[in-house]
LODO-91666 format. One line per 2 residues: number of its first residue (from 1); their letters; for each residue z, x negated, y negated of N, C-alpha, C. Coordinates in steps of 0.1 Angstrom, whole numbers, m for minus. Example, Ala and Ser with C-alpha at 12.3 -4.5 7.8 and 13.67 -1.06 7.14 Angstrom:
2
1) AS) 78,m132,57,78,m123,45,78,m132,33 ~ 71,m128,22,71,m137,11,79,m129,0
//
This chain:
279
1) XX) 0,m8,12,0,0,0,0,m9,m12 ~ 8,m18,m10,10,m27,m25,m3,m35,m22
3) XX) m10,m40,m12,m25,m46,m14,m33,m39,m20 ~ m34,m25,m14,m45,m17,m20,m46,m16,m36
5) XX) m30,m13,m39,m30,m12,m55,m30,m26,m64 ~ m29,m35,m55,m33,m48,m68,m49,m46,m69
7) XX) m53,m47,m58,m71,m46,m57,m78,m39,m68 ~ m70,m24,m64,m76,m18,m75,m72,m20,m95
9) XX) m57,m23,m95,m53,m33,m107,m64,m41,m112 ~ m70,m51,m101,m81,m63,m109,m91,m56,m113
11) XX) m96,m46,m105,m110,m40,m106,m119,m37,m120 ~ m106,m32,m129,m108,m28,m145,m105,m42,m153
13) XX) m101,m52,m149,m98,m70,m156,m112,m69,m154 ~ m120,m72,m140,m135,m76,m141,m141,m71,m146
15) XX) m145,m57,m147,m151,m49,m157,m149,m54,m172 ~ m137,m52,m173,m142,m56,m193,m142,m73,m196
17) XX) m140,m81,m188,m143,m98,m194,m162,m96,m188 ~ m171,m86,m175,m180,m87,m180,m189,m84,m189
19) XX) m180,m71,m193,m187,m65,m213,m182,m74,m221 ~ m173,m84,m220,m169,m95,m233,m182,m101,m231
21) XX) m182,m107,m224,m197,m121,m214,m211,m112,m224 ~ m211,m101,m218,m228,m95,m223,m226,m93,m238
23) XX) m210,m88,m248,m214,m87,m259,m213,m100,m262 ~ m209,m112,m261,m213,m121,m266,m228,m132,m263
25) XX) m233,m128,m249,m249,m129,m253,m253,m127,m260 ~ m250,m110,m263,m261,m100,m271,m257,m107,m289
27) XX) m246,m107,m291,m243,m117,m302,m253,m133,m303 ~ m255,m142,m296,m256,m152,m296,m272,m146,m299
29) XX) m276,m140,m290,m289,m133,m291,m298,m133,m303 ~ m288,m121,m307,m295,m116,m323,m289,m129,m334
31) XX) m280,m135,m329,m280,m153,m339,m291,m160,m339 ~ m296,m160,m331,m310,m168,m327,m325,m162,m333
33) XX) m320,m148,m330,m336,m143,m338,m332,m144,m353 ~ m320,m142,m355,m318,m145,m378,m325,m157,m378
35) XX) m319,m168,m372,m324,m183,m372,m337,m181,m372 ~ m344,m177,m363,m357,m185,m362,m366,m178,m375
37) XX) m360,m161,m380,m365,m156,m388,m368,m160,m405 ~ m352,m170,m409,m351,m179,m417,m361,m190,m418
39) XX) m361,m195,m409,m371,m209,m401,m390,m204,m412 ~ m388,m197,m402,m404,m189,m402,m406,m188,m422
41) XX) m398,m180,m427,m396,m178,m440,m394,m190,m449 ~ m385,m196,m445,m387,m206,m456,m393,m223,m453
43) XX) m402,m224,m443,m412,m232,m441,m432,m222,m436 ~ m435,m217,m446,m447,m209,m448,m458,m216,m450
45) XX) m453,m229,m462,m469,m235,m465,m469,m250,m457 ~ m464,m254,m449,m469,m260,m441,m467,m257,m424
47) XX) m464,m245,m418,m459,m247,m403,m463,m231,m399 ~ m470,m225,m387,m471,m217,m385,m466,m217,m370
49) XX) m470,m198,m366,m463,m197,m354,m474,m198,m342 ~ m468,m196,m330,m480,m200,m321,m487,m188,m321
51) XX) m486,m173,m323,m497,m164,m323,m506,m164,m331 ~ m509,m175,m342,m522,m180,m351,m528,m190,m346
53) XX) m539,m194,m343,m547,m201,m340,m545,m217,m347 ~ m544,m224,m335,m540,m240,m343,m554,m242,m352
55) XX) m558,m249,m362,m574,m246,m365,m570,m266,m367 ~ m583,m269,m371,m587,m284,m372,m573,m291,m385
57) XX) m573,m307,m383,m562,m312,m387,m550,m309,m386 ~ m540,m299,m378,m531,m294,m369,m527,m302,m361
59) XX) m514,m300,m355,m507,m306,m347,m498,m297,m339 ~ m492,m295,m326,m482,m290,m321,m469,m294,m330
61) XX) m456,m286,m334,m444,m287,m337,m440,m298,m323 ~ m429,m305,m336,m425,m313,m325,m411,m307,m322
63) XX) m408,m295,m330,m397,m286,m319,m401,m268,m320 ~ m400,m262,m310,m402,m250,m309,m414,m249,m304
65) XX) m424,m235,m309,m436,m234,m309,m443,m231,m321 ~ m457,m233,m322,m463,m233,m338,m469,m245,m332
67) XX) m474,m247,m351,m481,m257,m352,m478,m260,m366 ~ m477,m273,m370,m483,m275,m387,m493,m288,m394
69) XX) m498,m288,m401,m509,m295,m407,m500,m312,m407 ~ m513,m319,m407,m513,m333,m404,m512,m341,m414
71) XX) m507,m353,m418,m503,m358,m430,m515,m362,m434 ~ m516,m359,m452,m525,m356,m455,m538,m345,m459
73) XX) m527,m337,m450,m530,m322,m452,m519,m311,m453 ~ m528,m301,m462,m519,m286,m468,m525,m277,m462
75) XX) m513,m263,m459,m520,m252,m456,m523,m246,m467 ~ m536,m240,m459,m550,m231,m474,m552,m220,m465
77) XX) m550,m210,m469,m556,m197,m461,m554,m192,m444 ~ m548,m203,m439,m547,m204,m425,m553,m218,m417
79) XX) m559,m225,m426,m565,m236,m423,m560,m247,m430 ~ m556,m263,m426,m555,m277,m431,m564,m282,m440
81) XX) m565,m280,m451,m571,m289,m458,m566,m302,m463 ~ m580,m307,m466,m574,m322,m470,m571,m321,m486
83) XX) m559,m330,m487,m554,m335,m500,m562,m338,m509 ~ m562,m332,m519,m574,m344,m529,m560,m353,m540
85) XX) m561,m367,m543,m552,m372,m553,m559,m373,m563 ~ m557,m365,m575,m561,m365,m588,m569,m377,m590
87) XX) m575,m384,m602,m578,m397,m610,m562,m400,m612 ~ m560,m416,m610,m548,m426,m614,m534,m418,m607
89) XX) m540,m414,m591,m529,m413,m583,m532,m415,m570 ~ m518,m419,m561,m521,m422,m548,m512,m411,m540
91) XX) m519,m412,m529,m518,m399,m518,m498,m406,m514 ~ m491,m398,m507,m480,m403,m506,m472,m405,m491
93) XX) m487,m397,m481,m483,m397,m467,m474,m393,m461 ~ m468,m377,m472,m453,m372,m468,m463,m359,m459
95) XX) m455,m350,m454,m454,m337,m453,m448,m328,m460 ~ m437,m328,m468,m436,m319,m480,m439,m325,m491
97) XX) m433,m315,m499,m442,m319,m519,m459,m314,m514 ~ m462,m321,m528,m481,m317,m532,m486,m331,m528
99) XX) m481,m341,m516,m492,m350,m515,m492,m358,m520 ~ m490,m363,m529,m493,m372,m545,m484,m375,m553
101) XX) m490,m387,m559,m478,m388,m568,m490,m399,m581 ~ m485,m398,m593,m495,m405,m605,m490,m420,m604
103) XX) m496,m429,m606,m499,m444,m608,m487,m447,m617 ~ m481,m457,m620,m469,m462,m624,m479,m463,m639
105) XX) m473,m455,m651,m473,m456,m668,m485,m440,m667 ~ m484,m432,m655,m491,m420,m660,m483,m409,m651
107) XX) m487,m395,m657,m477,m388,m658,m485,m369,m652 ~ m479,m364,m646,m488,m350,m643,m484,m345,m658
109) XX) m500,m334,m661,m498,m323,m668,m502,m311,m661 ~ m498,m300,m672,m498,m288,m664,m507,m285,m655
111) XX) m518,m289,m661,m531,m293,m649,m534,m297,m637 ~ m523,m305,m637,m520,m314,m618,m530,m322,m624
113) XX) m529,m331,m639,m543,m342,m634,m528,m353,m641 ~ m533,m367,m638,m524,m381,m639,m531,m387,m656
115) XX) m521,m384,m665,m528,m389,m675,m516,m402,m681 ~ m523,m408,m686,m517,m422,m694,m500,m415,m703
117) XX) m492,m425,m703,m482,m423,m708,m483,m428,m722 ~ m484,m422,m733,m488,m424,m745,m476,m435,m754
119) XX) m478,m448,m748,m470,m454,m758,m467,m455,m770 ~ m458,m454,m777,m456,m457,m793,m457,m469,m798
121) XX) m462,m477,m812,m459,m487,m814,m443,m488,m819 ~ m441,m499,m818,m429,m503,m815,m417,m498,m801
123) XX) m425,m493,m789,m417,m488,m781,m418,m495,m766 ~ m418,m493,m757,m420,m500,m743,m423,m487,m733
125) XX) m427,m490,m723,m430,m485,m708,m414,m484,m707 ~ m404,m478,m697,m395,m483,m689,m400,m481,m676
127) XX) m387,m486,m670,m391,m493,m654,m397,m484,m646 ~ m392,m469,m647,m395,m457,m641,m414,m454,m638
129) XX) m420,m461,m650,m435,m458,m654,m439,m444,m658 ~ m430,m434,m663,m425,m424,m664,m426,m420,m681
131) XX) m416,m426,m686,m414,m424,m700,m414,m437,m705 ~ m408,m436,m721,m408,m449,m731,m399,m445,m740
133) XX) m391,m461,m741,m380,m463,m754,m385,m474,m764 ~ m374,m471,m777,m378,m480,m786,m371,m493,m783
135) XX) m379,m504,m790,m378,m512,m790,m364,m517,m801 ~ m360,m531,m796,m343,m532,m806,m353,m529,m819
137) XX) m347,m526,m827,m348,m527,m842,m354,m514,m848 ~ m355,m509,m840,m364,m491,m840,m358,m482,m835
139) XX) m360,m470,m837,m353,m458,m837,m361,m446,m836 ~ m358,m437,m823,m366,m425,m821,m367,m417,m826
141) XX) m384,m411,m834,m382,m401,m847,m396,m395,m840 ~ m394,m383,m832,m399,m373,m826,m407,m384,m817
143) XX) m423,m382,m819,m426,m390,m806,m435,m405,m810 ~ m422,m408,m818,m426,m420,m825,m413,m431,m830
145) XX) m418,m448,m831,m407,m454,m834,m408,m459,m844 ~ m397,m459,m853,m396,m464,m865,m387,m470,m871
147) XX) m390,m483,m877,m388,m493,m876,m372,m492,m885 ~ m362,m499,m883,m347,m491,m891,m344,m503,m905
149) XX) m343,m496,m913,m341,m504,m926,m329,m509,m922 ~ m332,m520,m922,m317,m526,m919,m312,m534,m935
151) XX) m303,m533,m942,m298,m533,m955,m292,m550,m952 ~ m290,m557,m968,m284,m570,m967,m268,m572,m960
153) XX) m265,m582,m954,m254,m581,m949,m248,m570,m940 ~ m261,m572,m930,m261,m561,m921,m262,m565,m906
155) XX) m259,m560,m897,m268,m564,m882,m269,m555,m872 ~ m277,m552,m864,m286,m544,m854,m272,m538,m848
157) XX) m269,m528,m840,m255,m526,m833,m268,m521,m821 ~ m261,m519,m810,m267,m518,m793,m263,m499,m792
159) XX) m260,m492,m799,m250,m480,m795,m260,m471,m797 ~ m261,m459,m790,m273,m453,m790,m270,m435,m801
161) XX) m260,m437,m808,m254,m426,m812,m248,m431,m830 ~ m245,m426,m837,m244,m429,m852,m250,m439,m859
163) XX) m249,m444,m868,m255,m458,m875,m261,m469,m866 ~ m273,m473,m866,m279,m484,m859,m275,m497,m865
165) XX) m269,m499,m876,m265,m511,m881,m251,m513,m884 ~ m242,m519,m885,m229,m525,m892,m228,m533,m900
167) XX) m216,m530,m911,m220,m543,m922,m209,m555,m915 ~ m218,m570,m920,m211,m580,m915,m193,m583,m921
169) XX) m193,m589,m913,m173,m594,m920,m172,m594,m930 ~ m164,m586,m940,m160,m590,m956,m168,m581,m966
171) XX) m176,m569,m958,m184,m561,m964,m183,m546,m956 ~ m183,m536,m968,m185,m527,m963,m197,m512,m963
173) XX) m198,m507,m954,m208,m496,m959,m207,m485,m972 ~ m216,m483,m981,m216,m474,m992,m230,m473,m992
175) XX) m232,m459,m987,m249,m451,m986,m253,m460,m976 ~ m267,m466,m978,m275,m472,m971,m274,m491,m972
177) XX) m263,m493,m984,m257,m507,m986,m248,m514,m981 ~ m247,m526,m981,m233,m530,m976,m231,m542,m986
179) XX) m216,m531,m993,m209,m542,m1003,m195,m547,m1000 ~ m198,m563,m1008,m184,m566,m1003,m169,m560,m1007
181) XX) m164,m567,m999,m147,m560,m1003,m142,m568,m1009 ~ m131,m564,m1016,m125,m568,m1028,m114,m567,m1023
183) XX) m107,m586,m1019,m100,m591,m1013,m86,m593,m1026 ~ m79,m590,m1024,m69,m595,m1038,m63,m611,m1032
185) XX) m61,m613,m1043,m54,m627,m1046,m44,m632,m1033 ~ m43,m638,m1025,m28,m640,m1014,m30,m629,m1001
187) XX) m40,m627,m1002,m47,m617,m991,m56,m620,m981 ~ m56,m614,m969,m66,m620,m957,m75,m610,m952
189) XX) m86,m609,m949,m94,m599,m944,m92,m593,m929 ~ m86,m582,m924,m81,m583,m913,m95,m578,m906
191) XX) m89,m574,m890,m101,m568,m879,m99,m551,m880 ~ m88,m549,m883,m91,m531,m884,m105,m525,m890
193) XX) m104,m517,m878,m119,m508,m880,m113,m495,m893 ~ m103,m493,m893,m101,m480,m903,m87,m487,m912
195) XX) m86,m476,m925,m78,m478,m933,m77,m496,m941 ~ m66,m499,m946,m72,m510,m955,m75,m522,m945
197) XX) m90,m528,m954,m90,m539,m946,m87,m553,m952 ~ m77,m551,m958,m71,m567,m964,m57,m564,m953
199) XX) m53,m574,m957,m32,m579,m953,m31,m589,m964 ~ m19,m586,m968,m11,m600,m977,m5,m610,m968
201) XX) m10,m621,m976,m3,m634,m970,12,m632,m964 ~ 16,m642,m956,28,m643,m953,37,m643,m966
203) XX) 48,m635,m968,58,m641,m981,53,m631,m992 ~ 47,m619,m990,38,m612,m1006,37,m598,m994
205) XX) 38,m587,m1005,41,m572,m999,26,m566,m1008 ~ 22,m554,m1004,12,m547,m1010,17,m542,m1020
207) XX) 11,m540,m1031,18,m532,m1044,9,m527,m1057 ~ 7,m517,m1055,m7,m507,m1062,m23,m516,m1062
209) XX) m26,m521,m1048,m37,m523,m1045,m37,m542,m1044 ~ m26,m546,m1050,m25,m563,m1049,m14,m571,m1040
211) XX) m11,m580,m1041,m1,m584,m1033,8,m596,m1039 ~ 20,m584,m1041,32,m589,m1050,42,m601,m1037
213) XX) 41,m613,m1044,52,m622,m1037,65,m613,m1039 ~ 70,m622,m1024,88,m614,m1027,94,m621,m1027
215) XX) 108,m614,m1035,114,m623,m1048,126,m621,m1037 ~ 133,m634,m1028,142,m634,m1023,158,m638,m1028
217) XX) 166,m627,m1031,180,m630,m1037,186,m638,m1031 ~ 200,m647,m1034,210,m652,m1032,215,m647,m1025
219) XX) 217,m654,m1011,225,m651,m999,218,m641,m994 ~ 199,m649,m990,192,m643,m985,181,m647,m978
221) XX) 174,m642,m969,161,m648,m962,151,m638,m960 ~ 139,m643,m962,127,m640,m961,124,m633,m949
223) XX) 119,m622,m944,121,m612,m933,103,m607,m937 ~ 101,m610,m924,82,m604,m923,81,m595,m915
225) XX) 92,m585,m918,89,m574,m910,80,m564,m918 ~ 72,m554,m912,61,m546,m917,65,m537,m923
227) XX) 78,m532,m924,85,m525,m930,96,m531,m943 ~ 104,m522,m949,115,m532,m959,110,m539,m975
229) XX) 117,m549,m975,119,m552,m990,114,m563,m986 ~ 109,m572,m977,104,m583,m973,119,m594,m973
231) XX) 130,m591,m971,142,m602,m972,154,m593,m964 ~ 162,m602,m957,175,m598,m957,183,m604,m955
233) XX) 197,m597,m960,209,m605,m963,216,m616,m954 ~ 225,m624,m958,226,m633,m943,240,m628,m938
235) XX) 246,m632,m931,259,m622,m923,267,m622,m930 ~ 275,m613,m930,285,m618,m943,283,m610,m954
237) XX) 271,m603,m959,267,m597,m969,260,m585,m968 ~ 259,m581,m972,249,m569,m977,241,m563,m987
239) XX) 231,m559,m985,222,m548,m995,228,m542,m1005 ~ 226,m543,m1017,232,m535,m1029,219,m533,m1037
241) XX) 211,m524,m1038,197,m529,m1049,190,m540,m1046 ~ 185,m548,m1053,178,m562,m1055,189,m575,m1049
243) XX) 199,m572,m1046,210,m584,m1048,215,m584,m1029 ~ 224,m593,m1029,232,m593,m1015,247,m594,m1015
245) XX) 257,m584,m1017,272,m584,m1019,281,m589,m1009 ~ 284,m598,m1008,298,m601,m1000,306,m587,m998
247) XX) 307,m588,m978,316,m577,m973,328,m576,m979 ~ 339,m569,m983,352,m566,m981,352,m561,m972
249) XX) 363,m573,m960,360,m569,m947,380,m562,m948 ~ 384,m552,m944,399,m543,m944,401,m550,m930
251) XX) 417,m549,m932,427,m554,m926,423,m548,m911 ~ 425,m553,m900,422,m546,m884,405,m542,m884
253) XX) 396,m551,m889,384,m546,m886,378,m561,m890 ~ 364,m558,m881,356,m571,m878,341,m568,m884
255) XX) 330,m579,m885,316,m574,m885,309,m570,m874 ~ 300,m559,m872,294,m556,m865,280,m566,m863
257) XX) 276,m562,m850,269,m570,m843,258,m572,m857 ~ 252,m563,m864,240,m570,m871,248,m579,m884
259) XX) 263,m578,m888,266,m587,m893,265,m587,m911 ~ 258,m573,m909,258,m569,m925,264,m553,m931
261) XX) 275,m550,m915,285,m540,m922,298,m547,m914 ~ 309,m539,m910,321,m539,m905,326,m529,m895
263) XX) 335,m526,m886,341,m516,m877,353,m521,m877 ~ 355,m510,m870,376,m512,m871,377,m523,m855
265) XX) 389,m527,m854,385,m534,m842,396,m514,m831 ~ 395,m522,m822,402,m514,m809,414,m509,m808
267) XX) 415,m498,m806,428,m482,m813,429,m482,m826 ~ 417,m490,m832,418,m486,m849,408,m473,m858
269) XX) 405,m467,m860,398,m457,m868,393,m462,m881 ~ 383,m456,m889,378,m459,m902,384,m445,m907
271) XX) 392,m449,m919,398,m437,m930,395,m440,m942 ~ 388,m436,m953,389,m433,m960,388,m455,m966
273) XX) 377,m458,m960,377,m474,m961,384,m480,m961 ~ 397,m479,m945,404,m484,m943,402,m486,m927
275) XX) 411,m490,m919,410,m486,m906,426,m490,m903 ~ 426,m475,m897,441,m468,m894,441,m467,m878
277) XX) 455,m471,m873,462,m468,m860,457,m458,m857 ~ 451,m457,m844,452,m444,m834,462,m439,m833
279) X) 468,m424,m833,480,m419,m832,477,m415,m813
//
């Protein structure tokens, strides 16, 4: 009894893994006709199928069935014709494209014929045989090169975007000129591309367009920092205006590390410019 009923248990397992098996043929199936239907569609002007007649310059596919035209040849109407390569082109021995291609310095027009690449004076071929650039010292002005006024105290720049020229060291642009700059007295011409281009000497500050030496006080040194009065005080003293004052250093307090104020020393407080006991 328990035989009979496993038997029949399997009987409905085999049945549906063979409907899995056939719907996935019938899947794989109709995958294969999409495919070949794509195929057929987007290879039209060179490859046919086998129910057209192979005609002359043909070949069997070297996958599937069909046939398609022989290098050197295009499909025309159902038949291989031969290539023709315009004047000043050579055939290219592919199977896709138009066959052809134009001679190195000529170019298709809308015509499919290979005409000369119309050089400019003052311009070159480039490597491509294709197109043409200007030569250094010229400048593209529609389909022509022309030649760039380059102004005194000037030189050619390589950049293919704003001004073709720069003015040399110590001069600057105004319009189509390059004038020099006006260096004051104790001053150096620096490399900044923007904002002023002088610096004052070591020892001299800027001061409404010149450069004022600085006048270092008593119980003081000369400080080249970029910022300040150009001096400062030596330890011991301090800034008051133009001058440098000796600390009054209060009872329980020391100089601080820069040596040009004071703190209280340790459990001492600052009051009222004193320094008082921690309570």
């Amino acid at each position: 009894m328990d035989h009979k009923s496993g038997m029949q248990s399997a009987l409905p397992q085999s049945s549906c893994g063979t409907l899995v098996m056939a719907d996935m043929q019938a899947m794989m199936w109709l995958l294969a006709v999409a495919i070949c239907a794509l195929l057929s569609l987007a290879l039209p002007g060179y490859a046919q199928t086998a129910t057209q007649p192979m005609p002359e310059n043909a070949s069997p596919q070297s996958y599937g069935d069909g046939w398609e035209c022989d290098i050197g040849y295009r499909l025309d109407a159902g038949n291989c014709a031969a290539i023709v390569a315009p004047e000043n082109a050579y055939e290219t021995n592919r199977t896709y494209g138009r066959g052809w291609e134009c001679f190195h310095g000529f170019v298709s027009d809308v015509e499919a014929n290979c005409v000369a690449v119309a050089v400019p004076e003052g311009g070159f071929l480039d490597p491509s045989g294709a197109r043409w650039y200007c030569l250094r010292g010229y400048i593209k002005v529609d389909d022509r090169c022309e030649e760039i006024d380059l102004p005194t105290n000037a030189y050619l720049t390589s950049t293919s975007h704003g001004s073709p020229w720069v003015c040399d060291r110590g001069f600057k642009a105004e319009g189509d000129t390059c004038v020099a700059i006006a260096v004051p007295a104790n001053a150096y011409l620096n490399t900044s591309s923007y904002g002023q281009p002088w610096t004052c000497e070591r020892g001299f500050f800027e001061l409404d367009g010149s450069c004022a030496a600085v006048m270092v006080p008593e119980n003081a040194y000369f400080d080249d920092a970029t910022y300040g009065n150009g001096w400062k005080c030596e330890r011991g003293y301090a800034a008051s205006g133009q001058i440098c004052e000796a600390i009054d250093i209060p009872e329980n307090a020391h100089l601080d590390r820069s040596g040009n104020r004071w703190e209280c020393n340790r459990n001492f407080r600052k009051s009222k410019g004193f320094c008082v006991l921690n309570n």
